[in-house]
Every structure is written in C-alpha cells, then in structure tokens.
NULO-135375 format. One record per residue (C-alpha): residue number from 1; residue in one letter; x, y, z. Coordinates in steps of 0.25 Angstrom, whole numbers, padded with zeros to 4 digits. Each point is the difference from the previous one (the first is absolute). Layout:
N
- seq,type,x,y,z
- NUM,A,X,Y,Z
...
//
This chain:
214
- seq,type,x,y,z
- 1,X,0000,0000,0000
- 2,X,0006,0012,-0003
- 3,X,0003,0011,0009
- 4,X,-0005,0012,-0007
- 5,X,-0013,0003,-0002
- 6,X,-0009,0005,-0012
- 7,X,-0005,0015,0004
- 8,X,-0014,0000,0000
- 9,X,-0006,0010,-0011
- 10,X,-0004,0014,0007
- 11,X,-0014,0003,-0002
- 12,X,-0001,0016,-0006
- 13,X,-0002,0011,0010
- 14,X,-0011,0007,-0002
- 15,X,0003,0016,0004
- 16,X,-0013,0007,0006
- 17,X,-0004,0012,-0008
- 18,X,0005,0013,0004
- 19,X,-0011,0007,0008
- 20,X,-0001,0011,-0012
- 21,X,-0005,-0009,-0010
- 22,X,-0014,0005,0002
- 23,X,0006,0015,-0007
- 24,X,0002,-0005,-0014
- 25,X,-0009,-0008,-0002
- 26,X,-0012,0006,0003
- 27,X,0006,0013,-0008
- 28,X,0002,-0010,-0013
- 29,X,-0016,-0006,0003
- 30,X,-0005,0015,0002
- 31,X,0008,0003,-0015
- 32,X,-0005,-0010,-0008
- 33,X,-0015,0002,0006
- 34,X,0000,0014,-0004
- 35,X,0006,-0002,-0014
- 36,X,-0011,-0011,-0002
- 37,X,-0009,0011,0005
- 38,X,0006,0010,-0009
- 39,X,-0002,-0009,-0011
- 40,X,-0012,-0005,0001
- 41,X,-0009,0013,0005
- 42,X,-0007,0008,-0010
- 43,X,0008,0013,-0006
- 44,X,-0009,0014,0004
- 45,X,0002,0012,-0009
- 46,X,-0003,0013,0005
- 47,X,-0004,0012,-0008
- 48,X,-0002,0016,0007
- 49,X,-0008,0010,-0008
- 50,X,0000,0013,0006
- 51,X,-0013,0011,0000
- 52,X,0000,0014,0006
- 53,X,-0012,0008,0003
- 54,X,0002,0017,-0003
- 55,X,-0009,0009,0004
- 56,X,-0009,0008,-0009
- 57,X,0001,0016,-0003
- 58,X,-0011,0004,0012
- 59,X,0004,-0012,0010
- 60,X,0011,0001,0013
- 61,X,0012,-0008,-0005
- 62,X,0002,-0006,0014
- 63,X,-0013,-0007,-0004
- 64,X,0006,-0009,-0010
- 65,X,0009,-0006,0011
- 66,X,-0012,-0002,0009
- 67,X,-0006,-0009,-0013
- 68,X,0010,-0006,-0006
- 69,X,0000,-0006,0016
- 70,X,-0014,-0004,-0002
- 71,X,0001,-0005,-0014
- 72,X,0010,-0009,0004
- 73,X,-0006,-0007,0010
- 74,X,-0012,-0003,-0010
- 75,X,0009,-0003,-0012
- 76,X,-0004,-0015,-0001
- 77,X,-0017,0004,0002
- 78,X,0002,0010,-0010
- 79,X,0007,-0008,-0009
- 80,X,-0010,-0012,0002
- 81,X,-0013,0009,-0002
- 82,X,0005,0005,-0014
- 83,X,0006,-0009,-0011
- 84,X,0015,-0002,0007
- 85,X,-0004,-0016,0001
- 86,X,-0005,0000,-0015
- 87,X,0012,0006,-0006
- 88,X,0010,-0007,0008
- 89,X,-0008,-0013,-0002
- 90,X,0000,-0006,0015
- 91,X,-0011,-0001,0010
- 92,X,-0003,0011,0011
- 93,X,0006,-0011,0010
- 94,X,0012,0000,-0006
- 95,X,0000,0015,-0003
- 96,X,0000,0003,0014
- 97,X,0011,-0009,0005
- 98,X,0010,0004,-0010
- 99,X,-0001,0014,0000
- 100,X,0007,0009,0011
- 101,X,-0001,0015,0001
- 102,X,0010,0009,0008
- 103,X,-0002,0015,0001
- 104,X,0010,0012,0005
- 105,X,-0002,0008,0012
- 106,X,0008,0012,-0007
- 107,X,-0006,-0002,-0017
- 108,X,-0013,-0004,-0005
- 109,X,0005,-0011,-0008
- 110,X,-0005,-0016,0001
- 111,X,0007,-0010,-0002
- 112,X,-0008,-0014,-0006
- 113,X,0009,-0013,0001
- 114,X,-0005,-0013,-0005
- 115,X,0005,-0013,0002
- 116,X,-0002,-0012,-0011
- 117,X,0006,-0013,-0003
- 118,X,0001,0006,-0014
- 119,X,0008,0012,-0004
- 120,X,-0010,0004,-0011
- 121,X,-0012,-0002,0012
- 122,X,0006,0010,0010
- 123,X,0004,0012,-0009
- 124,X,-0016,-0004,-0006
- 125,X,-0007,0002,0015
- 126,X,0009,0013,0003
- 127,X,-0002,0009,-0012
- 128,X,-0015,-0007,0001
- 129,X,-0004,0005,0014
- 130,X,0008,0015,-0004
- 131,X,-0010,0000,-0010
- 132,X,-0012,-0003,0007
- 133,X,0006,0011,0010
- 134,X,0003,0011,-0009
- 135,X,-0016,-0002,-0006
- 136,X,-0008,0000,0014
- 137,X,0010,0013,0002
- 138,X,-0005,0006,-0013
- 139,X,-0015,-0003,0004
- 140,X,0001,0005,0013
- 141,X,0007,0013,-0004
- 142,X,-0009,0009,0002
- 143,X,-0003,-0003,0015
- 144,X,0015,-0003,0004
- 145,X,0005,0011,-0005
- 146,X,0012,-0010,-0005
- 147,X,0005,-0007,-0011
- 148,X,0008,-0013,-0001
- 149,X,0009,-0002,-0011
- 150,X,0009,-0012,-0003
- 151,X,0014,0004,0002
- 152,X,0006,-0011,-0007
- 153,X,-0003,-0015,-0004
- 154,X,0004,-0013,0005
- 155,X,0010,-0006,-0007
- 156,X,0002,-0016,-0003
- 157,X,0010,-0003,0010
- 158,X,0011,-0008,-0006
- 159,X,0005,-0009,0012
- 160,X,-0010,-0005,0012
- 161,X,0000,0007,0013
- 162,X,0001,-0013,0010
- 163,X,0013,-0005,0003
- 164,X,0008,-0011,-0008
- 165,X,0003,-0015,0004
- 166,X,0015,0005,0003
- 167,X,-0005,0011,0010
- 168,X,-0011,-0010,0006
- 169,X,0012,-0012,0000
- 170,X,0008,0011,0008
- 171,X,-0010,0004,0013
- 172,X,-0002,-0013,0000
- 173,X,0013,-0003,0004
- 174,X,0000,0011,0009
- 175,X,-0012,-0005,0007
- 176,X,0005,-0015,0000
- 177,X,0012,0005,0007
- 178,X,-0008,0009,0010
- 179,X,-0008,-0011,0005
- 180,X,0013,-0009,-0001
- 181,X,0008,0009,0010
- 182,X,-0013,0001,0008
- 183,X,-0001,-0015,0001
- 184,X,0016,-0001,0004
- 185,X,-0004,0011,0010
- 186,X,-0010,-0008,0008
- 187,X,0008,-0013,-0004
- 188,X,0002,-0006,0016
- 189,X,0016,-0001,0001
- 190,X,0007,-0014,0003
- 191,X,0000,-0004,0014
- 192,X,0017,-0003,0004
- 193,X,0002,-0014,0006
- 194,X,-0004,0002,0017
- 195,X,0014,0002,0005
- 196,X,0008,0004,-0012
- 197,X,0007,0013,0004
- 198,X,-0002,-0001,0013
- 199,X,0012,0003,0010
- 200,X,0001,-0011,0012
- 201,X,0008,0007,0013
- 202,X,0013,-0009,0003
- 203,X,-0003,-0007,0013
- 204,X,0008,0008,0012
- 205,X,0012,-0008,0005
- 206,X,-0001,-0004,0013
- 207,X,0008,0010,0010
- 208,X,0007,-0008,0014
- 209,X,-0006,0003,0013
- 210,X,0008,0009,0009
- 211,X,0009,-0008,0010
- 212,X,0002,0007,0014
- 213,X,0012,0003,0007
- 214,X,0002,-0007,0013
//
C-alpha cells in the first residue's frame, strides 16, 4: 500500500455576493423598463396657436386684458359650440381633452396648444378652436367692445413632444438605481461571529502572601 495518498478534489467555493449587488442591478432593470416604455408608448404632438383680443376705438384698453382672461378660460366651449370639432374632424370629447389654453397677466394674448397622436391632428385642433374664437369675437363685438384676431397659425410640428426611448431608458435607470441604493440602505447588516473581536483580560498572577517578621 502505498504511503502517499491521492488528494481529494476540492469542491468550488462559492463567494457570497457583495452586499451592493442590489445597485446595479435594479439600475440596468429600471433602464430597460423605461426603453421598453419608450418604445412601445404612443408618440403626442403638440401644436400652439396663439390669438390676441384689441380693444376697439371707443373701448378701455385694459379691458382687452380682462377678456382675453375670460376667453381663455372658455376657449374649448367656444370652440365646441361653433364649428371647431367640424373643421378639425374630432368629437367634442376629444376637443376638450386635447386642447390647453394659457393667457398672460401682462398682454391679451392666448395661447391654444393641442395634443394628438398625429402631427397633422394637433396643428388641425389648434388653428380650428382659433377660428372658432376669433368668429364668437366677431359676433359679440359690439357688446365687448373687443376684437379677437388670430396672431399667428399653428404649424405642423416636425418632431413629437414626448420623450424618446433613450431618454425614457435613462430615468429608468435613474429610478432603478434610487430604489437600488434605498434597498441597500435598509438591507440589515451581517451579524460577526458571538465572540469574534472581543478582547479576554489576561487572568491576574497570583501575588505571595506577606510573611511576618518575628
């Protein structure tokens, strides 16, 4: 028999993973969730056409402010009540949640944005509720004492106003890597072995008795 042995194959060691794994990975999930998102939503195209309201010869000029105020805030019934949904050739439903009016403290000027899937569609709903504006202005000129005029058209816009899949891929990371550090954050930490590190005092050497002198 012979005296040297055969060693024993050692079984691979497996390392535990370092206690910041959660980082990246939830940073790469949250990217490719939001360029999937990006992806796969719809694109929106806005389009802004913009209408001022001027006083007429025997009207206050601060009272085209005070109007342009109000006509902003009814743009989408004005536009509903007249032919706006006939020339942009969308319900009334759709009218009103595609259209967005701002106005300005400091000029009478309104601005119309529409939203639409569809370049052609969103430029359409602007310049249709304008129209519809600058008409019930016309009609309603004698009582107002204002005219509304369109100031300039909406134009087809040439590239859609919600973001793109790389811009989407990228707070998606961002977020991914928030919750990641979060989740490292309230991670418990590793417990160390009960009595590893702990320093054990020496014991104390045993010190003679004091003899007496006789």
């Amino acid at each position: 028999m012979s005296r040297f042995s055969v060693p024993r194959r050692r079984q691979g060691i497996r390392r535990p993973l370092p206690r910041w794994w959660p980082l990246p990975v939830c940073a790469l999930l949250g990217a490719a969730a939001g360029g999937a998102y990006g992806e796969v939503r719809t694109p929106e195209y806005t389009a802004t056409s913009y209408v001022v309201v001027t006083p007429t010869v025997k009207s206050d000029p601060s009272v085209a402010l005070g109007f342009a105020q109000a006509y902003g805030r009814v743009a989408t019934e004005v536009a509903v009540i007249g032919d706006a949904q006939v020339w942009a050739g969308v319900s009334a439903d759709t009218l009103r949640r595609s259209v967005q009016t701002a106005t300005s403290p400091d000029a009478p000027m309104i601005a119309i944005t529409a939203t639409s899937a569809r370049a052609g569609d969103a430029a359409g709903i602007a310049n249709a509720v304008a129209r519809a504006l600058t008409l019930n202005g016309t009609h309603t000129q004698a009582d107002t004492g204002v005219r509304v005029v369109q100031f300039s058209r909406a134009a087809k816009p040439l590239a859609p106003a919600s973001p793109s899949a790389s811009l989407t891929s990228l707070v998606g990371g961002c977020a991914g890597g928030l919750i990641g550090g979060l989740a490292l954050l309230a991670r418990p930490r590793r417990r160390t072995d009960a009595g590893a590190g702990v320093a054990v005092p020496a014991p104390a050497s045993a010190v003679p008795a004091p003899q007496e002198v006789g």
